[in-house]
Structures are given as C-alpha cells and as structure tokens.
N, C-alpha and C positions, 0 to 999 in steps of 0.2 A: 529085562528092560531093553529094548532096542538103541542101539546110539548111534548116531549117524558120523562116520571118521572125519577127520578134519580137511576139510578144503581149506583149500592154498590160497593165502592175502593175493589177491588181485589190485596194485596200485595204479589208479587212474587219476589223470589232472584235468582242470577245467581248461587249460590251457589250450585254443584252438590249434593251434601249429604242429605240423606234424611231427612225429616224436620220434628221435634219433638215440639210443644208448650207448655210449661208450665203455669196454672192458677195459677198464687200466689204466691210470693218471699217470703214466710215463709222459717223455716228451712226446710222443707221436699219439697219445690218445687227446692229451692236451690241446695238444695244435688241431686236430681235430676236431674236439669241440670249440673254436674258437672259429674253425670255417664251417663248421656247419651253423654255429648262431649267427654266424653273418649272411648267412645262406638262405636264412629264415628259417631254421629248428630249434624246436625245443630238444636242449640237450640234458641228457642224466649221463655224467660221468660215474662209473661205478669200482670203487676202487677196496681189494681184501683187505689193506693192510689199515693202520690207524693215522696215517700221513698221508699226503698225497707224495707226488714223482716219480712211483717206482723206484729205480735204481737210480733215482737222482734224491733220493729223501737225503735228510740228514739228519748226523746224530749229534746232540751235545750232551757233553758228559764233562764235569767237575770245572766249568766254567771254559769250557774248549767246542767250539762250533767246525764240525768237519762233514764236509760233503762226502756223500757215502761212494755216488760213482764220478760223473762226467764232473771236467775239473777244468777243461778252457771250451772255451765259445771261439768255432771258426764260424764263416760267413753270417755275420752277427745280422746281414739285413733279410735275413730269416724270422729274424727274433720282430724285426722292426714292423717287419708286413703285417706280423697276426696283430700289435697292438695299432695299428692303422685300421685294420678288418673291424678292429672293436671302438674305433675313435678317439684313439688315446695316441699318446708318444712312449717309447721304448724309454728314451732318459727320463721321462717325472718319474718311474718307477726302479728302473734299474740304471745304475752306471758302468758301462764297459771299460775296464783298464787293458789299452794294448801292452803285452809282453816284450822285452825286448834284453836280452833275444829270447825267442820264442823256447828253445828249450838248452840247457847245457847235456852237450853228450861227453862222457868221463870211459875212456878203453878204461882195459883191467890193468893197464902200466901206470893211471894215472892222467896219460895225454886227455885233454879234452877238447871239442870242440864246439864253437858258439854258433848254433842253427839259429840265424832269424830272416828275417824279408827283407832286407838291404842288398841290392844285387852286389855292391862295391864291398863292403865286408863280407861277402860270403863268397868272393871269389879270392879274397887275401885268405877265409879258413883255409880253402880247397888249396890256395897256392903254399900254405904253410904244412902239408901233410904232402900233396904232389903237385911240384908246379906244371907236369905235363898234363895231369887234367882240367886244367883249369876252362883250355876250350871244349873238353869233355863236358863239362858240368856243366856250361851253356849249351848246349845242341841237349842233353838231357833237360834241361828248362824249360826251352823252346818243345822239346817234343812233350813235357807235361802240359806247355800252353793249350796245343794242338787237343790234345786227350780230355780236359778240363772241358774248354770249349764246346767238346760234342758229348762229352759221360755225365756231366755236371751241369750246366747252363743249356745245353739241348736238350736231353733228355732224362735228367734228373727226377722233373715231374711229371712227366710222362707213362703212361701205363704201358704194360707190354702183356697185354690180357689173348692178344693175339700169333701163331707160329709166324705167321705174315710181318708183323710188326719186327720180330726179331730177325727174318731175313732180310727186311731192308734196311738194316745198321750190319750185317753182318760184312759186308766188304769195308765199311770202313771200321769194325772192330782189327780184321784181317792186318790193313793199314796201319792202324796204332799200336798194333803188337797183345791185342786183349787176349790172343793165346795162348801168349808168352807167363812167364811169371814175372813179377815186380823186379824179381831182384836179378834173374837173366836181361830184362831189357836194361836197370840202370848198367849190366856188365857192360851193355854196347859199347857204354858213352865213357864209361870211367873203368878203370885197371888198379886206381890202389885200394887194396882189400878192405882196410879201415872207410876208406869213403863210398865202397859200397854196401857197408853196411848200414852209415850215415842217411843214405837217401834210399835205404828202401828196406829200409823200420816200417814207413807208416801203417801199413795194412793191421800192425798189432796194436795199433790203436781203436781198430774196427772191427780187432776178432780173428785177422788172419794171419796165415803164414807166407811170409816174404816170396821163398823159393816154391808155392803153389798158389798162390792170389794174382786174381787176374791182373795182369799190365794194365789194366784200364784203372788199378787205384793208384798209378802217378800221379794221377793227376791231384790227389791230395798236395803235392809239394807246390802243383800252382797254383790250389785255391789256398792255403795258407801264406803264400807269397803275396795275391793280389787282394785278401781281404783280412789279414792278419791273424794272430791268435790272442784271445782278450780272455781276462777273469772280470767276474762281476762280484766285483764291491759285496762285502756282505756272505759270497761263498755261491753257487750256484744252486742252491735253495731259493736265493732271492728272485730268481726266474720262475720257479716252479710257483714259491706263491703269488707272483702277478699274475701268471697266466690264471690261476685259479680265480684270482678277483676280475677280470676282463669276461672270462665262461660267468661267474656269477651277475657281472654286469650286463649282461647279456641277456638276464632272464634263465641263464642256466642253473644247473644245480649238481654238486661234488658231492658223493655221500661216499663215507667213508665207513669201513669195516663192514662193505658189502662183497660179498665171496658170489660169486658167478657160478652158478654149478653146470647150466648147459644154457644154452643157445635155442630157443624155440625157434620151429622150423615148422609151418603150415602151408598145405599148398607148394610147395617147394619153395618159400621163401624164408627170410629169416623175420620172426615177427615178434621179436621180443626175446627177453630172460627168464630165467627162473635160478632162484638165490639160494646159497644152502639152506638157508633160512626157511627155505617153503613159500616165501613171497614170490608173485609172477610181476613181471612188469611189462607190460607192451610197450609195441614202438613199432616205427613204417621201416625203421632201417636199424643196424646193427653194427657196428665198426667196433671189432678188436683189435685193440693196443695189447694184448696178453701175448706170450710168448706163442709163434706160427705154429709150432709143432703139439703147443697145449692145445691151441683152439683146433686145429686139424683131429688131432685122435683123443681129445677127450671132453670139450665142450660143443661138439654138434653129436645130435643123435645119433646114435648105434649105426645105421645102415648108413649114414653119409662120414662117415671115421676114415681116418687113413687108414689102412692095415697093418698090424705091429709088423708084415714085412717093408712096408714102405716107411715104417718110422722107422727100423731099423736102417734101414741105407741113407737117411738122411744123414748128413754131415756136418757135426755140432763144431761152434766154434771153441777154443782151448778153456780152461775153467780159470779164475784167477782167484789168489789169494792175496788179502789188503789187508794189511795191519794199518791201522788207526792209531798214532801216539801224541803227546803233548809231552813236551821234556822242562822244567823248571828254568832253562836259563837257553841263551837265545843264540842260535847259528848263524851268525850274520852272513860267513862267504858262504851259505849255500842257497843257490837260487832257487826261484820259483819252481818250476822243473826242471831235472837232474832225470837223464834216462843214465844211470849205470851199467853200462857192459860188462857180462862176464867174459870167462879168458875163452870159453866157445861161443857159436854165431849160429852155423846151419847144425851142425850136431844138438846144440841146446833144443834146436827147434822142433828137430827128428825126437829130440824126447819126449816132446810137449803134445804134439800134433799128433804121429806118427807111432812111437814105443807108446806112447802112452804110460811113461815113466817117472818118477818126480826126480828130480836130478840132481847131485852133490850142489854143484856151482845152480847157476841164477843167472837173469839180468832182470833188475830194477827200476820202474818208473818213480820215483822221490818227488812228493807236493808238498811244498811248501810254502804254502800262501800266505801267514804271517810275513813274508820275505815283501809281501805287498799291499795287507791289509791288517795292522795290529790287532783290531775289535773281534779276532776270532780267537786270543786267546789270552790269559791272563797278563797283567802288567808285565815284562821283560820276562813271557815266557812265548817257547816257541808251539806252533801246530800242522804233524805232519800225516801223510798220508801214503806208505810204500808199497807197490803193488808188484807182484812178481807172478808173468802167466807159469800155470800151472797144466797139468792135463787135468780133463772135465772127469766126468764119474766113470766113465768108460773103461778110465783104470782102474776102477776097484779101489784104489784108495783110502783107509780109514781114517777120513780128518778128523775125528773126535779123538781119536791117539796120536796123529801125525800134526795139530795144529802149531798146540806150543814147541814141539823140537824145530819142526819147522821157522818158528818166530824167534825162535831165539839161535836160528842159525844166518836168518835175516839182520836180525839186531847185531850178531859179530861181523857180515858181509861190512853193516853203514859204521860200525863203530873201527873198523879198520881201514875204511877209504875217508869220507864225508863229514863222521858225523862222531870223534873223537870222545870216550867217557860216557857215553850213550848207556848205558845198561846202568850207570850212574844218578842221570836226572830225568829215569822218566817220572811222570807226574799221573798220565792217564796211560791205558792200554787197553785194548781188545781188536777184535780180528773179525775177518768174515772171509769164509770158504767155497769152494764149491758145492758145498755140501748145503750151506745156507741159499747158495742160488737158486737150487732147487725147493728149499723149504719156505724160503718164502718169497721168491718171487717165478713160482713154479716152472722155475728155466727146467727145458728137457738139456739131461745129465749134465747139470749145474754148468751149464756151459754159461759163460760173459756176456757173449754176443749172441745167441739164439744159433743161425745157420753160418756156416764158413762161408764165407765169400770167395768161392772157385766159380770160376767162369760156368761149370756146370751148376752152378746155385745163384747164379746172376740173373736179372731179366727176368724172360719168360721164365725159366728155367725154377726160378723162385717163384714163392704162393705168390699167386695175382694179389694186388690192390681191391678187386673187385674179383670176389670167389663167383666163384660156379653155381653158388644158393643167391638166387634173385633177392638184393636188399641185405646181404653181408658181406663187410668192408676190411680189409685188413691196413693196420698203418706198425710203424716200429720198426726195431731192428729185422725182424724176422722176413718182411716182406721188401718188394723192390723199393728203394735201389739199396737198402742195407742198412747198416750198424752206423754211429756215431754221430751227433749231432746234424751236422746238413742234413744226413740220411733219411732219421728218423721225421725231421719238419719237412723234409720233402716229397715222403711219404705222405702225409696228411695233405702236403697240395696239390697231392695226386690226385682227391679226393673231388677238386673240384672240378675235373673231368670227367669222373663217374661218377657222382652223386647227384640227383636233379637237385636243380635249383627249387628251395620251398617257396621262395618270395611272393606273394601276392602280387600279380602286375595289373595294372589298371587296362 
C-alpha cells in the first residue's frame, strides 16, 4: 500500500496585514510586538515555555508570588511609550512604587550604605565612609551625566548595523572613557576602596564584570538618579501580563508552549517558522527575542550558522544562582534590596568571570518585596528572593550535586548577617541554576545575560538589531545595546528604525 509521509500544518490567517513572528515573550520580544502592532502587523508571539516573560515569568508556590528574574524597573517611561503605542495609560494597568533608597549595600563588617537618588543624602553616605571624596563622587556624577546622555538617550535606540556608524561615536567613546573599565574610571574620581566598590557594582546587574565592562555602563548610576528605581505593585509579572493584553489588544496573538525549531529562510530572507511540532507558520518578517547565540548557531539553517569556532570565542556573561524562599514570620529591618558584600571584591569576580570557579565566600543581591507589597505573601509572612553570580557552564560545574550545598551555604551566609533563625522559618524553598538557564530558557552555557557586555561585545561589535538575512530582527539581552531592562525595550525601539512601516497610507 503506498502512503504518502506527512506534510507539515502550514498556519495561515485571513488577516490582511502583513505578518510579523516573534521568538520569545521576554521583555524585548514583548515590546516588540507591541511596535510592530502599532506599526501595522499582524503579530504572533511564539513563546516554548507554558507562561509568558521568559525570565521575567513567575513562580507561585504555597501561597508566595515570586518574580523569577528582573525585580525593579529603571526608566519606567519605557514602559509608558509601548502602552501609549497601544492607547492605553501605563497606571490603569500597572502601579510603579519608587524605592527609596534604591538599594541597601551591607560590607562583610556589617557597615552599610544607603544608595538612592537624593544628591544631598548621597553625599552625607559618601561623606560618612570618606569626607575627602565627596567632591570625588560629584565629578564621577557629572561625568556619568555626560555618558548617560550620549550611551543611553543618543544612542540607546539607535542601530549600529554599520563599521561607519561605530567610528563616528568612536572619539567620543575615547572621551568618556568606553575603553576603560567601570571600575578604573570610578578609581579617577573616588580613592576609598569600599566606595569604589559602591559605584561600580552596576554592570552585575546586566551581566558584567566591574574591572572589564565598558566605562560607557556609568552611566547606569545616572539614569537611576534622574528616573529612579521603582517595583510594580503585584511583582513584575504584572508588566509582563499587560503587555500581553495591549499585543492581544492589538489584534495580536501569544501562543504559548510553541518551541521554535528553526527560522525559515527563502531567497535569502527570513520568511517564517517552523515549530518542533512540524507546524510552519509564515510571515514577511522575523524578530528574535531568544537568546543571540541560540538563534545564531542553531535556529537559522545549517549554511547561515555561526561556527562552533565563532560560538566558541563568544563571551557569555557569568551564570547566576537564585534561591526562591518565603519564611513563616516577617523581617521587618531588611529592606527591599540588600546587595551583601563578601569580604573579597575583584578576587570574587576573577573567580566568577575569569577561573571560572565557584567560590567559598559570595556576594548577594537579597529581594524583598514584601518589605513593600504584603499580597505576595501569606498574612505576617515574609517573600524572598537571593541571588548570588555564579560562573556559567563553562566551568563544568555539576549543579544537580552542587545545588543544595550551595543553598544551604547561602542560607548560613543571610542567617549570620540579615536574616537571624533562617533555616528555622522557612515556609517555601527551591532554586534555579545555571544549569536550568540553559534548560529552559536555552541560554548558551546557562549564562544570565546572554553576551558580556565588554566594549568588544558592544555596538557593532554585538549581533546587529537587523541581521544580515533580509526580514530577521534581533531584540533582548543578546543584541545592541544589552541586558537589563532599558536595554532590552530599547532594543525593540530600535525596531522602529529598521523595520518598515506596515501602515496603510492613504
């Protein structure tokens, strides 16, 4: 009997507008879809997992609601533009709480200090640890002004699809110190050891390392100065699902527990999907939100791949491990965020980055939002979230044996500074690795941030916005300008640069 093999569901819509596919409900595939349905497409977000967000999902477990990744919102009027784009307001859906202060930092002796956006109290911190830097710490302000204004607000959404584009920012990168590393240019400005550790942390917020992250991420300390740092009511889940009702309001459409297996590519263009599932789905255009390094060497066809040598010399950023806990009774003096410092700075980081080693000591980012929104956890109990970088897979590592010693070497770190009786009330527990990064949100070597953010991975330097296959779009961590919230939504309104406009014009 003859049988003819099975051809592959081909999904089409009557939908006249041309048709746009999104890989990945992260924030940058989201924002995404939300400028291209204002743009005039038809958008299909296509997302593996059973949630939307990516690494913004979240988990609740035994009556405790915890954000899995991003946990404050900088330049929240990111957030405001895409529900403008859609005709809505940012507050009917979500409520922003500014921090204040934006994070407590805790040395390993116990000193702490209170980082937030008041120029006048954050020159009393700086004066209470060294009154000689205190005019230090202004000229490094002023010079993160300067940096902000041309890395962030110039050319934030800007493409750099061209060598040309990046040599005409390259004198005044020279100028801002973009060669330098973060934490040699705050050296300029400031001399006590403890406050330059203070201000130029942030790059490990986005994946990098201090002493090799381009100078051009100071300017993080001025965009959280001039537009604050805020949590949203409810947990930052509650963003991910407006954005999803604004894409559906739009005529869009979220499918979830769709797995992307490659990227059709006809003609040299990108002209659609095909799903593990065997389904195809066309489209005029293609924007991946999946991690740069997946879609480079294993979602476009064989002849357009990076090379396993060129995916080898790419440069992942460090891997993180987060424990997840809710404890029976409630911490009141510990604030919202708490970065805990261990008793090393640049050594820790040489382990992280560098040895590629997992390291006795730690330092810890501590979330505790309870501390600002009770409804995420049981009546007088509290909901935390500790995150400690790690190195990515690169080290070999076996987290299925090294999770829990690891967690309960963490649990003695907060139960001996912070978080007093701890191994007493916890209520809920579980963790996620690098190992998980990889598994389910196919980070290359379970890295956090997709690529490190060195000046050699900046820019041009990083995958274009608009690949080299006519009609495929890159947005996320992975591509320009980088990892962390602005990042990622400024990526997506890079988009509307390079993506034509669909609009029908009269």
């Amino acid at each position: 009997m003859l049988t003819l093999a099975a051809q592959p569901q081909v999904t089409e819509a009557s939908d006249p507008r041309p048709h746009a596919v999104v890989i990945g409900s992260g924030f940058g595939g989201l924002a995404a879809a939300i400028r291209l349905g204002a743009r005039g497409y038809r958008v299909t977000v296509l997302e593996r997992l059973e949630q939307p967000g990516g690494r913004a999902r979240v988990h609740r477990r035994d009556g405790f609601t915890f954000d899995a990744g991003p946990t404050i919102v900088t330049a929240p009027f990111l957030f405001e533009e895409l529900w403008a784009l859609a005709g809505k307001r940012l507050s009917d859906d979500v409520t922003l709480v500014p921090m204040d202060p934006f994070y407590q930092i805790r040395f390993a002796d116990g000193a702490t200090f209170d980082y937030s956006g008041d120029p006048e109290r954050m020159r009393a911190e700086v004066a209470r640890f060294a009154p000689g830097d205190v005019a230090g710490y202004e000229r490094f302000m002023a010079h993160a002004r300067a940096v902000c204004a041309l890395g962030f607000e110039q050319l934030g959404d800007v493409p750099f699809g061209t060598v040309r584009a990046m040599l005409r920012i390259a004198p005044d990168l020279l100028r801002l110190s973009g060669h330098r590393s973060v934490y040699s240019v705050v050296s300029r400005f400031i001399r006590d050891e403890r406050l330059r550790t203070v201000f130029s942390f942030h790059p490990l917020l986005i994946g990098g390392n201090p002493f090799k992250a381009s100078g051009i991420y100071c300017l993080i300390a001025d965009l959280e100065r001039r537009w604050g740092v805020h949590f949203a009511l409810g947990g930052t889940g509650r963003l991910v699902d407006g954005m999803v009702r604004l894409i559906r309001g739009q005529g869009g459409r979220v499918r979830l527990g769709a797995d992307v297996a490659e990227i059709r590519v006809e003609g040299g263009a990108a002209r659609g999907v095909r799903l593990a599932s065997g389904e195809i789905i066309p489209a005029d255009i293609v924007v991946s939100n999946a991690d740069s390094a997946l879609t480079q060497a294993r979602l476009l066809p064989e002849p357009l791949r990076w090379s396993p040598r060129r995916l080898r010399r790419a440069r992942s950023s460090m891997g993180l491990f987060v424990w997840y806990f809710g404890t029976r009774r409630r911490y009141p003096d510990v604030a919202h965020h708490t970065i805990l410092l261990g008793p090393r700075y640049r050594d820790l980081l040489g382990d992280i980055f560098d040895r590629k080693v997992l390291a006795e000591d730690a330092s810890l980012y501590l979330h505790r939002p309870t501390a600002t929104d009770d409804s995420l956890a049981p009546p007088g109990q509290d909901c935390f979230y500790v995150l400690a970088p790690v190195p990515n897979l690169a080290g070999g590592q076996d987290w299925a044996a090294l999770a829990e010693p690891y967690r309960k070497r963490i649990e003695a770190m907060l139960e001996d500074s912070v978080l007093p009786g701890l191994s007493q009330e916890l209520a809920t527990s579980f963790v996620t690795t690098p190992q998980d990064f990889r598994d389910d949100f196919l980070s290359y070597r379970g890295s956090g941030f997709g690529l490190e953010p060195v000046l050699t991975q900046s820019a041009w330097f990083r995958p274009h916005n608009r690949s080299a296959i006519a009609g495929l779009y890159l947005v996320g961590a992975g591509t320009h300008p980088g990892a962390g919230l602005p990042g990622v939504l400024s990526s997506a309104k890079v988009l509307d640069r390079v993506v034509p406009d669909a609009r029908v014009t009269a």
